[in-house]
N, C-alpha and C positions, 0 to 999 in steps of 0.2 A: 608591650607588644601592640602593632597595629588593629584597630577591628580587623579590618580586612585579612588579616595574617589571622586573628581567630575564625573568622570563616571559612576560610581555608583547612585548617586545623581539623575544623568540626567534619567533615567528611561530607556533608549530608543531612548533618543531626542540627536540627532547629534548637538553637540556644534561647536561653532567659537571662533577659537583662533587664535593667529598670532605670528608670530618674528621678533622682531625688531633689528637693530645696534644700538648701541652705538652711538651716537653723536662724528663728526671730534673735534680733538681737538680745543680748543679754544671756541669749542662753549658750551653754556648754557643747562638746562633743557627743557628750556620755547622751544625750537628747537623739544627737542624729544616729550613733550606733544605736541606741536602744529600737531605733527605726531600720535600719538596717539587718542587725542580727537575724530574728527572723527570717531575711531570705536568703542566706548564705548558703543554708543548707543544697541551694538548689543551683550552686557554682554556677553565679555570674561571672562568665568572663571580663564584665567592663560594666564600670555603672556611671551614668549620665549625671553630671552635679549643675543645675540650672543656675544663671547670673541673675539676679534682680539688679537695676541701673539705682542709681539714686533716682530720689524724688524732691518734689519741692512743695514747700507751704508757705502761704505768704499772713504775714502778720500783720498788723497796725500799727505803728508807732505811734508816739504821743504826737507826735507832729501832723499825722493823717496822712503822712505819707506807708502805702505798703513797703515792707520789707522780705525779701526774695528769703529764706531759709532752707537753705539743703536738709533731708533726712536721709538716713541711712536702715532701710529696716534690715539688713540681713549681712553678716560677716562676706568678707571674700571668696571666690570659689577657688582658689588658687591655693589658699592655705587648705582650704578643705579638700582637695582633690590629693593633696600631700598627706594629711592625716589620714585618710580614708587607704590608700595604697600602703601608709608603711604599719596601720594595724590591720589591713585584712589579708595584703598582697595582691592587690587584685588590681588589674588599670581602669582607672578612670578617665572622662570624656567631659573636661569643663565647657561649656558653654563661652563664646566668643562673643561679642556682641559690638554692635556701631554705636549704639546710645551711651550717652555718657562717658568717651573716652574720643581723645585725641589720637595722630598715628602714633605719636611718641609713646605714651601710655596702654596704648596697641602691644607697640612695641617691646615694652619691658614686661609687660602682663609675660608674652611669650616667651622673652630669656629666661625669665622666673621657672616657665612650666619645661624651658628645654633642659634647662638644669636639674630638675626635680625628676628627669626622666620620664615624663609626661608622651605621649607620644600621639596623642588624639588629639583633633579639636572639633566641636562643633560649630559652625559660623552661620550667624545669623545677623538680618539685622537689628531685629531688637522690637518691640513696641515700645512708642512715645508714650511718654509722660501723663498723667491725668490731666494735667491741668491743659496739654496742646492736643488740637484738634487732627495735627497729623506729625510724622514724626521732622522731628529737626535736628540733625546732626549736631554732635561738639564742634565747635571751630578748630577748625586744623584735622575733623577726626571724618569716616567714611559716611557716606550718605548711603549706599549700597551693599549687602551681602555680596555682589560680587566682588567692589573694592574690596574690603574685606579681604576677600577668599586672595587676591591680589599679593597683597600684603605679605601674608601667609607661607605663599609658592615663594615671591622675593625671597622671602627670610629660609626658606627649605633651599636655595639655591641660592645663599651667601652672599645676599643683597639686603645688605641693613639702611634704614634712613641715614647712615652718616657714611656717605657714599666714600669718603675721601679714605676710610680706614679699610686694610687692606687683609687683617690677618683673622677677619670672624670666622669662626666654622659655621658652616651650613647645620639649622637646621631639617628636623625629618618627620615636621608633621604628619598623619592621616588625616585626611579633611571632610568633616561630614557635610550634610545642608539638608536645610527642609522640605517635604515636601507636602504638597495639597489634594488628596485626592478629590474632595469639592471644591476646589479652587483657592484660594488667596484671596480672602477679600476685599483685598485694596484692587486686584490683578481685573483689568473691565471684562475676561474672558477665559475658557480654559484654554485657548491656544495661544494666547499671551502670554497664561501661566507657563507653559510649560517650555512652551521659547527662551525664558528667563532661566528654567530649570535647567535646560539642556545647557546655556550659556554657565551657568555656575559649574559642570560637568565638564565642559569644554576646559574654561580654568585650573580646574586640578582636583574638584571633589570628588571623592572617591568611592563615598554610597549617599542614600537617601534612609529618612528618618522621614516618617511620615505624619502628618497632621493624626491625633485622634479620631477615630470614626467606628461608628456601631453597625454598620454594613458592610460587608465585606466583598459586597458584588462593588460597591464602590472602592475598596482596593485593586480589586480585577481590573474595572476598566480603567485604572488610573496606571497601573504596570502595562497594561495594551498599552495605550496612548505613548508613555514614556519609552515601550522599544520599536513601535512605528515612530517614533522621533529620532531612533537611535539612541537613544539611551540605554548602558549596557550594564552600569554600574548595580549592586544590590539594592533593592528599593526593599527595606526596612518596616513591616506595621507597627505604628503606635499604639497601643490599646490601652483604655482606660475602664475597669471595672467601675460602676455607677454605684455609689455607698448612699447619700440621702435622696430624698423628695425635692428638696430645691435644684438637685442637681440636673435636674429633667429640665429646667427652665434655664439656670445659670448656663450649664455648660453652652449651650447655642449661644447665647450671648455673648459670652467671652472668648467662644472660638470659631467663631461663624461655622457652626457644622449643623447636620441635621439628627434625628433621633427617630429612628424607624417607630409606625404608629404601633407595632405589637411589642415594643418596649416599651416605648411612653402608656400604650397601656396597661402594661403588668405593675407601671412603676405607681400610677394613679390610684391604682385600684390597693397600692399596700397600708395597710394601717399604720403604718410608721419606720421609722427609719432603717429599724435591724430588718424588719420582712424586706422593705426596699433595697439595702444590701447584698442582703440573698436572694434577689434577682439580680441585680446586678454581676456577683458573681457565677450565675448559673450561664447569662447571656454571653458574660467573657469567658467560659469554659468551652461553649459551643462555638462564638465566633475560633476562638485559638486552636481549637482542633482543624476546624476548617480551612483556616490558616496552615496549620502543620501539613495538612495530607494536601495540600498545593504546595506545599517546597516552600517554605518560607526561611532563610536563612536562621533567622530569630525573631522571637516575639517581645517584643520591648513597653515596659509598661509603666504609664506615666502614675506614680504612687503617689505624689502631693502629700507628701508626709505623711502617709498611713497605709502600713505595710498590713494591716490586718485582709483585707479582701486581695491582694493581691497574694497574699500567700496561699490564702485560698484557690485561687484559680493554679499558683500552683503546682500546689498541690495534687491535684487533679491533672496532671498534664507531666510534671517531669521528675 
């Protein structure tokens, strides 16, 4: 089933959904249900499985020339999105991504997932690589989330790369995309940002998924802004309950967001990491209510492989 067909569904009632990673390589399934189970009880309709791209590390040879070496830290999201649906029944929402794939490779990612009855995508462009300074497409593959999203509508309306073949079925993607309530940090502006947003909307996406944020007055004005743009589509909160002490520092870093100062101070002030958890889940219990009693379709919670604080919040909520 489409998200959008579960919103529908819900009447009114703000659903629980989540995102999960991919399991480190070498490990099992049994790893990622053992992360999942836990929240089941609280019927997600759809749960988020994130892409990690390949990476690269360069070595020395004997010769002193570097040698380019791909790594691979995380299995496919395509076989896990198929594991995950035929042991819990539930639909999942792989992550698309521009990095690291050609159209062609685009392309068969998505027969895979039309076949698998898959009926979601999330499209994004991706972050670059550690070692480049900005992001740089595959040769032959999309430089933009909106190519991308492109692609996608093609293939939903029985336009495959091998134009000359005449008897493909159309697929029936739902098409998600991101959003920033503080902006993009690549984007010079929020009216930039949101130009771009409306244009991915104009394409064919269908809701919004939004950046993590610990404010929820900044979800407000970021659903203003996007339906004085005309944007009508569901705009989705992401929420991330805050579990350690580094996290106060890292998350901005990694997600160019802000961290309100009566959080970063409750979090400063904890002798270590379970106290700092349990503020973290008390902060996403009060943000999420607050969320609910404005009509939030669903509260979507980015779990990074640790379903413990997130069951907590909840818990307390549904």
């Amino acid at each position: 089933m489409k998200v959008t067909d579960h919103f529908r569904n819900a009447n009114g009632k703000t659903l629980f959904t989540f995102e999960i990673l991919p399991p480190l390589k070498g490990e099992n399934m049994r790893i990622l249900f053992n992360h999942i189970d836990p929240l089941m009880e609280f019927k997600p309709p759809f749960i988020d499985v994130t892409y990690h791209r390949e990476e690269y590390v360069y070595k020395q040879r004997e010769n002193g020339l570097l040698e380019k070496i791909t790594t691979r830290k995380r299995p496919g999201t395509v076989g896990i999105c198929a594991a995950i649906q035929n042991n819990y029944k539930v639909d999942t929402v792989p992550h698309l991504i521009c990095g690291g794939f050609n159209k062609e490779e685009t392309e068969n990612a998505l027969i895979d997932l039309h076949f698998l009855g898959i009926d979601n995508v999330l499209v994004l462009r991706g972050d670059c690589v550690k070692s480049e300074q900005r992001f740089v497409p595959e040769p032959g593959g999309h430089h933009y989330a909106t190519e991308l999203i492109g692609q996608v509508v093609d293939m939903n309306n029985g336009r495959y790369l091998d134009d000359e073949q005449t008897y493909h079925n159309p697929t029936d993607f739902c098409i998600g995309v991101a959003g920033y309530p503080e902006k993009h940090f690549e984007a010079p502006n929020q009216k930039s940002d949101l130009r771009w947003l409306k244009k991915k909307v104009e394409l064919g996406a269908e809701y919004i998924v939004t950046q993590m944020f610990f404010e929820n007055q900044k979800y407000f004005d970021f659903v203003n802004r996007c339906r004085e743009e005309g944007i009508t589509v569901p705009i989705i909160p992401g929420l991330k309950p805050m579990t350690t002490k580094t996290q106060l520092t890292l998350l901005p870093s990694l997600f160019h967001i802000e961290v309100p100062c009566d959080l970063a101070d409750a979090i400063e002030d904890c002798p270590d990491n379970k106290a700092a958890a349990q503020v973290g889940v008390e902060w996403a219990i009060k943000q999420s209510k607050e969320l609910m009693e404005f009509g939030v379709p669903c509260l979507h919670y980015y779990s990074m492989g640790r379903s413990e604080s997130v069951r907590k919040v909840a818990e307390a909520l549904f």
